[in-house]
MDAnalysis code that builds the backbone (N, CA, C; Angstrom):
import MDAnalysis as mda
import numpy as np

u = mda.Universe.empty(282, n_residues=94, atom_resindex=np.repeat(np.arange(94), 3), trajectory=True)
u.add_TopologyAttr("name", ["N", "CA", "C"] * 94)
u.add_TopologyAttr("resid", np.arange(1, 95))
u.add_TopologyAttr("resname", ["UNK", "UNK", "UNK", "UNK", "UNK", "UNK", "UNK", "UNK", "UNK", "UNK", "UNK", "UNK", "UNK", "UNK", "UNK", "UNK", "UNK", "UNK", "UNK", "UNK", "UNK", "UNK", "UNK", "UNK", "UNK", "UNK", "UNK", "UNK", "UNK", "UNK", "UNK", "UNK", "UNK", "UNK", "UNK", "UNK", "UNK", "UNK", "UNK", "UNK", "UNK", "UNK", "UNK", "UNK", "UNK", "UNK", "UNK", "UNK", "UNK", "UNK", "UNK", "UNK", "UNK", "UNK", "UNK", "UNK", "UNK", "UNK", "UNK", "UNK", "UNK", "UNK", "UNK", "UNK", "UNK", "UNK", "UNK", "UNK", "UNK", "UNK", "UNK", "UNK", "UNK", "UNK", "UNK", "UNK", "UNK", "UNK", "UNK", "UNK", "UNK", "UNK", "UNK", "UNK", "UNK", "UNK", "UNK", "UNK", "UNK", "UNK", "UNK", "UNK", "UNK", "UNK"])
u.atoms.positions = np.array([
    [52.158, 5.649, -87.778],
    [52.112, 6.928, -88.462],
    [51.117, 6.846, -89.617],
    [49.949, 7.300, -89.751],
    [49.046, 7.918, -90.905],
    [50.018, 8.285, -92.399],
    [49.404, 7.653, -93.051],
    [49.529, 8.238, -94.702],
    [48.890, 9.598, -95.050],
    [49.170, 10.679, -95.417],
    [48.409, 11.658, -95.852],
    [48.859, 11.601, -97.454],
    [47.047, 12.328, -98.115],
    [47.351, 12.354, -99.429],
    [47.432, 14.010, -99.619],
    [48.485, 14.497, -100.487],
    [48.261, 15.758, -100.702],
    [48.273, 16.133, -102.359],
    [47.861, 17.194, -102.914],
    [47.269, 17.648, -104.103],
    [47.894, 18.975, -104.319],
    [48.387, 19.227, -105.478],
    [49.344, 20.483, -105.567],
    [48.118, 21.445, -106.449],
    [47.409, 22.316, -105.894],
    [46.544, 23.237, -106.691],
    [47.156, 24.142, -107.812],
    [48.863, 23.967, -108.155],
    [48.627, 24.700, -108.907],
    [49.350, 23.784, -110.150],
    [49.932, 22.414, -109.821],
    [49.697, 21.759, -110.893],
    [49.168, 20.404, -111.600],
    [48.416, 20.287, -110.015],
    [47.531, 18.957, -110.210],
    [48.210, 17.569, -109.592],
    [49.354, 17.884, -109.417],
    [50.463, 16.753, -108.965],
    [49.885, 16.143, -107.764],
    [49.213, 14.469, -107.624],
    [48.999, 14.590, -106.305],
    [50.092, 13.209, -105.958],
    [50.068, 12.904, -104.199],
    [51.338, 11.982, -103.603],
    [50.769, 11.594, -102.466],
    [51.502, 10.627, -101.822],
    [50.778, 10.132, -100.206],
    [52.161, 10.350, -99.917],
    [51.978, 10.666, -98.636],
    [53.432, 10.840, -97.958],
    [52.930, 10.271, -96.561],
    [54.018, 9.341, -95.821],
    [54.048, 8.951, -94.309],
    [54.491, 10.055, -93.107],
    [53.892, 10.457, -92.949],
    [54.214, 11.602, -91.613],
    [53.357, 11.306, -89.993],
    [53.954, 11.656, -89.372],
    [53.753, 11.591, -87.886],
    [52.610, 12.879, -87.534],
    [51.418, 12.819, -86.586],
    [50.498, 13.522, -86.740],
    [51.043, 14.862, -86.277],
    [51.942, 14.715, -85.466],
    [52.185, 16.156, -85.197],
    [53.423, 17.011, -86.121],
    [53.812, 16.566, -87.297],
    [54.391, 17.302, -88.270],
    [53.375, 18.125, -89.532],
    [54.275, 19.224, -89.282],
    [53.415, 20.419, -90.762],
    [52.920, 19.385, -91.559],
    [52.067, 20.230, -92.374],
    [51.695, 19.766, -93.407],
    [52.433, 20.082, -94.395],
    [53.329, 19.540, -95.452],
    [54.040, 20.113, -96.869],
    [52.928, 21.184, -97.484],
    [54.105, 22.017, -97.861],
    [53.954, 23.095, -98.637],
    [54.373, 23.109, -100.304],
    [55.770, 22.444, -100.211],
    [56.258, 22.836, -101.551],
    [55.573, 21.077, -102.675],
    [55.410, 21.406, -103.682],
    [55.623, 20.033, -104.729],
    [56.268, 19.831, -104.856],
    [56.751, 18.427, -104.798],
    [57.804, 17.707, -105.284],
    [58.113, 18.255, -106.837],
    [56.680, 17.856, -107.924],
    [56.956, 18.008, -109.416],
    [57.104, 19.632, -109.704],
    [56.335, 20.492, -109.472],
    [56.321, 21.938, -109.879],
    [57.625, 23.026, -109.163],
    [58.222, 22.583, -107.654],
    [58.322, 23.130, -106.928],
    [57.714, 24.907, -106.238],
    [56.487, 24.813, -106.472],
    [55.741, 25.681, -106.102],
    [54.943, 25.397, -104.949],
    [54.682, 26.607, -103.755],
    [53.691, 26.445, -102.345],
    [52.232, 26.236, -102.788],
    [52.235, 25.190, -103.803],
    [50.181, 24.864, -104.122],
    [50.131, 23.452, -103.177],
    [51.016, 22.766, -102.446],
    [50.579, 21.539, -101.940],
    [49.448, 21.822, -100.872],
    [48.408, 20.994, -100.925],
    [47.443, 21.377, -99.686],
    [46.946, 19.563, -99.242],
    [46.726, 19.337, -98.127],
    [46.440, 18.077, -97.706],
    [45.379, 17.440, -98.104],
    [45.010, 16.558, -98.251],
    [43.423, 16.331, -98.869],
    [43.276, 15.320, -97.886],
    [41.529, 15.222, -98.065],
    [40.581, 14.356, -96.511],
    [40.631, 13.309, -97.433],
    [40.854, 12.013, -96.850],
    [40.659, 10.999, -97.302],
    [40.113, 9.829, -95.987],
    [40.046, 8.483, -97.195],
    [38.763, 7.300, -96.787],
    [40.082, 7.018, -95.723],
    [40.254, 6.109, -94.726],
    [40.497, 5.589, -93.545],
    [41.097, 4.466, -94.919],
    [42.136, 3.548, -94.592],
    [43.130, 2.413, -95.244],
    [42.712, 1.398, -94.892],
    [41.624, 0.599, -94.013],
    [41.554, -0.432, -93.431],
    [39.996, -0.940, -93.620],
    [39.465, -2.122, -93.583],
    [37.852, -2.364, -94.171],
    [37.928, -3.570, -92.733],
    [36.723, -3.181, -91.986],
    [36.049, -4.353, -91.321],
    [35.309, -5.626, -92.195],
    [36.042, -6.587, -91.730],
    [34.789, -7.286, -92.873],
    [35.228, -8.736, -92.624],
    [34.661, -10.121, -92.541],
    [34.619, -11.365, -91.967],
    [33.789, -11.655, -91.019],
    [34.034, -12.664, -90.559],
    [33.094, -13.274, -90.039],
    [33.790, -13.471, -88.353],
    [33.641, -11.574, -87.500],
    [34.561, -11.613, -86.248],
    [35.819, -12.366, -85.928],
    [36.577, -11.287, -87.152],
    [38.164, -11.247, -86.645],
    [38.397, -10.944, -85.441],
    [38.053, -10.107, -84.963],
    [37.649, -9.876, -83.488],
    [37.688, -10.874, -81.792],
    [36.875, -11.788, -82.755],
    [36.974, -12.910, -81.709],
    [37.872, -13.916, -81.239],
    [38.707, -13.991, -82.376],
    [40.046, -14.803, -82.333],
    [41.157, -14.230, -82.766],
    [41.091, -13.098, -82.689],
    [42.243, -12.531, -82.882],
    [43.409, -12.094, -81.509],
    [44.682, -13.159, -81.757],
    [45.321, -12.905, -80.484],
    [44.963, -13.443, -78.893],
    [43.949, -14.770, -79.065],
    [43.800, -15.094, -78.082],
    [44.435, -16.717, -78.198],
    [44.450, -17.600, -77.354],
    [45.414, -18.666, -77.805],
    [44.041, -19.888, -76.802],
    [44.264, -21.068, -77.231],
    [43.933, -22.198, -76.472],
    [42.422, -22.657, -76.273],
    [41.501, -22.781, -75.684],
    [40.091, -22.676, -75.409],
    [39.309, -21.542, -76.010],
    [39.589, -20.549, -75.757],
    [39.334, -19.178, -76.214],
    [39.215, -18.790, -77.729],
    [40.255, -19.556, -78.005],
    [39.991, -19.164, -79.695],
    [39.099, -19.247, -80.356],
    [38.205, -20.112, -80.266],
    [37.470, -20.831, -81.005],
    [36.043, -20.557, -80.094],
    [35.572, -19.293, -80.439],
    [34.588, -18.634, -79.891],
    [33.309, -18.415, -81.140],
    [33.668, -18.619, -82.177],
    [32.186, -18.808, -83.339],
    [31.666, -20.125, -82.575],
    [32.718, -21.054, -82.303],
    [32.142, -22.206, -82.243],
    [30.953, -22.407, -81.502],
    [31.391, -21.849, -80.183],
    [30.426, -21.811, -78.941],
    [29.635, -21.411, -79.310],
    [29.449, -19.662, -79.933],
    [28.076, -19.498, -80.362],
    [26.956, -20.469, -81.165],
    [27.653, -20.858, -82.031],
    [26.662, -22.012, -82.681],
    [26.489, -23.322, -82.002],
    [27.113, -23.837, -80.909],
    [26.770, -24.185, -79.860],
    [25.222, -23.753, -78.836],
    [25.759, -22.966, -78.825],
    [24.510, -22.229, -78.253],
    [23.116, -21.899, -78.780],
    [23.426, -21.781, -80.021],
    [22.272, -20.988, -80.835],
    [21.717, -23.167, -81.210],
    [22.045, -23.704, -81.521],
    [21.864, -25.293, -81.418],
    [20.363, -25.681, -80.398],
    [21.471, -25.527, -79.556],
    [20.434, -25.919, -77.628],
    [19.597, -24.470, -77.800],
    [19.361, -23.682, -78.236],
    [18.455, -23.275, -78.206],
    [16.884, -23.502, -79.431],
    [17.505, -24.619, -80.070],
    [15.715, -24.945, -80.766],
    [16.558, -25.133, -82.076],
    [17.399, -25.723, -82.601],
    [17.772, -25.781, -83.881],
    [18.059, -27.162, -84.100],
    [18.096, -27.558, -85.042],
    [18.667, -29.444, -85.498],
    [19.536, -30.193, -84.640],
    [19.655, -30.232, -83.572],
    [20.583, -31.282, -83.331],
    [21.173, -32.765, -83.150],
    [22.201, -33.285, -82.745],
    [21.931, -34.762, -82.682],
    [21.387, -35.355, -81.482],
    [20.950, -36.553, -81.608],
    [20.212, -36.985, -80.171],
    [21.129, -37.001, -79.215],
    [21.060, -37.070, -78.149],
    [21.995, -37.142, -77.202],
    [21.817, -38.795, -76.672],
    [23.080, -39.362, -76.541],
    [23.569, -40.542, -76.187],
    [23.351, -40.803, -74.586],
    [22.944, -39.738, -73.843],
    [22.927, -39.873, -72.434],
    [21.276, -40.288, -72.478],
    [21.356, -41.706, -71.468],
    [19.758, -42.063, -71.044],
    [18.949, -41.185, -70.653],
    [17.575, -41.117, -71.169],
    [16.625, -40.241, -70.520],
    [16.405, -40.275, -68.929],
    [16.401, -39.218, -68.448],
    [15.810, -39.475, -67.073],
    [14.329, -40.468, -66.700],
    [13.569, -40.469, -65.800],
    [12.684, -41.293, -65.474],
    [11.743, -39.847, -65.074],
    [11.045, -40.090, -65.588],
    [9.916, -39.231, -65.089],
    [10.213, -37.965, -66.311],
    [10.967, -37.845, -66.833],
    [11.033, -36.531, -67.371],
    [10.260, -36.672, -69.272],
    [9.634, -35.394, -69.606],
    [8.806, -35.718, -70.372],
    [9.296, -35.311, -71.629],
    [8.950, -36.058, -72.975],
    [9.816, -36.671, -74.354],
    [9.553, -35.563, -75.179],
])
């Protein structure tokens, strides 16, 4: 259920109230008891932000650990890595 914020125009009183989307909107103020309550537009309650919560969120075992791979990847593709312990092939060039 959404938080709505509402604002009483005729005495400034404002409140968040928890309601279900398909209920009225309040009319009366709590503080004045007068019909000035009107709903007001507000910012969304929640901020994206880290480093892909997304990716491990709710997955369990191998899977979790999906930054990892990427920087795995991004590695073998031309970045610092360590030498590899496996013998060079024969013929193949250094």
């Amino acid at each position: 259920m959404p938080i709505y914020e509402y604002e009483c125009k005729a005495c400034g009183h404002r409140m968040e109230k928890l309601q279900k989307i398909s209920s009225d909107p309040l009319k009366e103020c709590p503080a004045c008891q007068r019909e000035g309550l009107e709903r007001l537009v507000s910012a969304a309650g929640f901020r994206l932000a880290g480093g892909g919560w997304y990716e491990t969120d709710f997955k369990t075992g191998s899977k979790k650990n999906l930054a990892a791979d990427g920087q795995a990847a991004s590695n073998a593709s031309g970045a610092k890595s360590e030498p590899s312990s496996a013998p060079a092939k024969k013929g193949a060039a250094a």
